[in-house]
C-alpha beads as a LAMMPS data file, in Angstrom:
LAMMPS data file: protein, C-alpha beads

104 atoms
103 bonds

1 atom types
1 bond types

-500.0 500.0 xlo xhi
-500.0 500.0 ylo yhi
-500.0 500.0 zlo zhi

Masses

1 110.0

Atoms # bond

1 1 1 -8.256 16.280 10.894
2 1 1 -11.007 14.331 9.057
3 1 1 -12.274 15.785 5.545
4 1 1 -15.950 16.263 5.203
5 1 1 -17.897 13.736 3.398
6 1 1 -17.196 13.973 -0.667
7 1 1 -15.336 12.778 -2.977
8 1 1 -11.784 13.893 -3.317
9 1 1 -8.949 13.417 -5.991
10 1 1 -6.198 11.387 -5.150
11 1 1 -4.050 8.606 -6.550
12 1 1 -4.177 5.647 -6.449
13 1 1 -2.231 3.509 -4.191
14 1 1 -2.626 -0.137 -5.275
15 1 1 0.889 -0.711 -7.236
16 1 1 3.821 2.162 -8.119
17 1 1 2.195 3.992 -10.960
18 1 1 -0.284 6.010 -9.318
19 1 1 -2.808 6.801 -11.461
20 1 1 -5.579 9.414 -10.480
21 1 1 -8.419 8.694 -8.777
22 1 1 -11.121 9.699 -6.881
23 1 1 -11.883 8.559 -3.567
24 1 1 -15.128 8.946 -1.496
25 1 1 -15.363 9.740 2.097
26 1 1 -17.983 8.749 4.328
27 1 1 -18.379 9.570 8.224
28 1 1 -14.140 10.038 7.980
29 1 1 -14.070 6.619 6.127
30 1 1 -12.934 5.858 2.349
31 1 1 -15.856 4.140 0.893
32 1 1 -15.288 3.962 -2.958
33 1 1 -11.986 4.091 -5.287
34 1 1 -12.651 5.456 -8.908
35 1 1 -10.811 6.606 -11.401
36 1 1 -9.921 10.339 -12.313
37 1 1 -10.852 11.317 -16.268
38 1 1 -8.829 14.512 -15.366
39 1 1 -5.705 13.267 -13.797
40 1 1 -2.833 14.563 -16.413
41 1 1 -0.793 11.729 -16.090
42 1 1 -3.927 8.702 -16.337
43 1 1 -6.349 10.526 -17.946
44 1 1 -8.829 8.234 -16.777
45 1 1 -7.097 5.423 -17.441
46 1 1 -7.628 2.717 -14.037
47 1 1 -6.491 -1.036 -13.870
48 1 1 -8.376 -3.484 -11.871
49 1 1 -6.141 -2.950 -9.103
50 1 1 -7.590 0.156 -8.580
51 1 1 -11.101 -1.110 -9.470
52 1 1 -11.201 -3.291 -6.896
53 1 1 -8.782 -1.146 -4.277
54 1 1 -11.166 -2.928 -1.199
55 1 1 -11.663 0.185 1.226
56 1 1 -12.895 -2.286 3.833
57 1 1 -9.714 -3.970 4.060
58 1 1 -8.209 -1.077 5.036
59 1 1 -10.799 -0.873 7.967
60 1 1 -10.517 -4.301 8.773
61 1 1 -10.079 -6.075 12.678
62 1 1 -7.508 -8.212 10.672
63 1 1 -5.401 -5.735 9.277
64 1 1 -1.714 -6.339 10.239
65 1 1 -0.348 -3.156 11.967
66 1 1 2.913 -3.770 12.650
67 1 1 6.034 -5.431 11.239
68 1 1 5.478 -9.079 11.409
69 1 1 8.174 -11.943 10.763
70 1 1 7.355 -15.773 10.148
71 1 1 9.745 -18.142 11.372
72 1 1 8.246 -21.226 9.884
73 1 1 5.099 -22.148 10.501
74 1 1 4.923 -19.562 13.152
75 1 1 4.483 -15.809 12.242
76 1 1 4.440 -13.139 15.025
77 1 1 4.936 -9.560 15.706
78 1 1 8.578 -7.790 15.914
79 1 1 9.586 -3.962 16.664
80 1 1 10.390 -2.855 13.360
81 1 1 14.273 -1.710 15.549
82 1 1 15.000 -5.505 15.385
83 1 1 13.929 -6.788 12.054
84 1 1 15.562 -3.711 9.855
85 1 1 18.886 -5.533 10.889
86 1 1 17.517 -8.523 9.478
87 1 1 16.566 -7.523 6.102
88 1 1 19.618 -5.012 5.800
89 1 1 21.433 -8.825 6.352
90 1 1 19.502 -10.593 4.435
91 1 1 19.918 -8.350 1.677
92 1 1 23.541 -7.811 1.707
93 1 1 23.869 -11.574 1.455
94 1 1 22.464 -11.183 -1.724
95 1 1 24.616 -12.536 -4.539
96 1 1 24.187 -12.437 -8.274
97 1 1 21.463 -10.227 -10.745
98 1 1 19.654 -10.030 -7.300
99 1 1 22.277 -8.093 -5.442
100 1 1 21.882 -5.438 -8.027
101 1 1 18.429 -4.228 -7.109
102 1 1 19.573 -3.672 -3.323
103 1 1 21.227 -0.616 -2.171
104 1 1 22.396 -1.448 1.534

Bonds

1 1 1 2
2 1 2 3
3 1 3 4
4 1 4 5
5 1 5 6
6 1 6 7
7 1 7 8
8 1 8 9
9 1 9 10
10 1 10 11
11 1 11 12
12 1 12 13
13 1 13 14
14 1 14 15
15 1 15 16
16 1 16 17
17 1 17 18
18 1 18 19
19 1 19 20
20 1 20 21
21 1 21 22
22 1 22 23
23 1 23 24
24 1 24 25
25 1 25 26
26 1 26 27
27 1 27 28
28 1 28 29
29 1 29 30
30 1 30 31
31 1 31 32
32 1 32 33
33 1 33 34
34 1 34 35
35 1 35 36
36 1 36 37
37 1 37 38
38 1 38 39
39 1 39 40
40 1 40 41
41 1 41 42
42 1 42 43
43 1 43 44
44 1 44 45
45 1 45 46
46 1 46 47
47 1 47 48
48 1 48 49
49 1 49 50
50 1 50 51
51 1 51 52
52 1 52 53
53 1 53 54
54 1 54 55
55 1 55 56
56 1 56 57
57 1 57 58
58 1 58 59
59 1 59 60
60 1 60 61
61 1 61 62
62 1 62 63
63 1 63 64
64 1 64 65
65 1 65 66
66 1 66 67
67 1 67 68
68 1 68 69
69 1 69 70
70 1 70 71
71 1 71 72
72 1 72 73
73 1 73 74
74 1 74 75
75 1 75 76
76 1 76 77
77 1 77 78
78 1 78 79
79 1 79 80
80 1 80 81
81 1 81 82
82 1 82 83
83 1 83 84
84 1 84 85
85 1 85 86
86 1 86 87
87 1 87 88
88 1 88 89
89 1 89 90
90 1 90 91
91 1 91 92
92 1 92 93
93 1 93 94
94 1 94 95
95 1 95 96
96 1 96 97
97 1 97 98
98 1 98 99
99 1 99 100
100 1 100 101
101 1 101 102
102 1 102 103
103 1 103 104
């Protein structure tokens, strides 16, 4: 279901603290990212992350849709089935301060 046209608080989505913002719809499409002066948690407060959160990317023919995996140079498309395997690997292969930030 597609939200009239308006502008609609949200939060932000461009790194893990999720400030409020506000984000404009247009004909079903988000247009503009802005910050929120009444968000309790930012109060306003937006980083240039946010600033420049690039809508049209979002809408963009080059926007990857699906799990991808390079195999150098090469990079090309994989059901995401047969690559969890391959990271839940790849992580437990871990060793060191690294293997501590994994939970396999």
């Amino acid at each position: 279901m597609t939200k009239p046209d308006g502008t609609y608080p949200s939060t932000c989505w461009e790194c893990s603290t999720r400030c409020g913002s506000l984000v404009t719809l247009e004909n079903g499409h988000v247009t503009k990212v802005g910050p929120n002066k009444d968000h309790p948690g930012s109060k306003g407060a937006f980083c240039v992350k946010g600033i420049r959160a690039l809508p049209e990317l979002t809408y963009s023919e080059n926007r990857i849709r699906s799990p991808m995996r390079r195999v150098f140079p090469a990079t090309h498309q994989i059901l995401l089935r047969r690559i969890m395997p391959i990271i839940r690997n790849a992580l437990k292969a871990m060793q060191g301060p690294q293997r501590a930030a994994t939970r396999v």
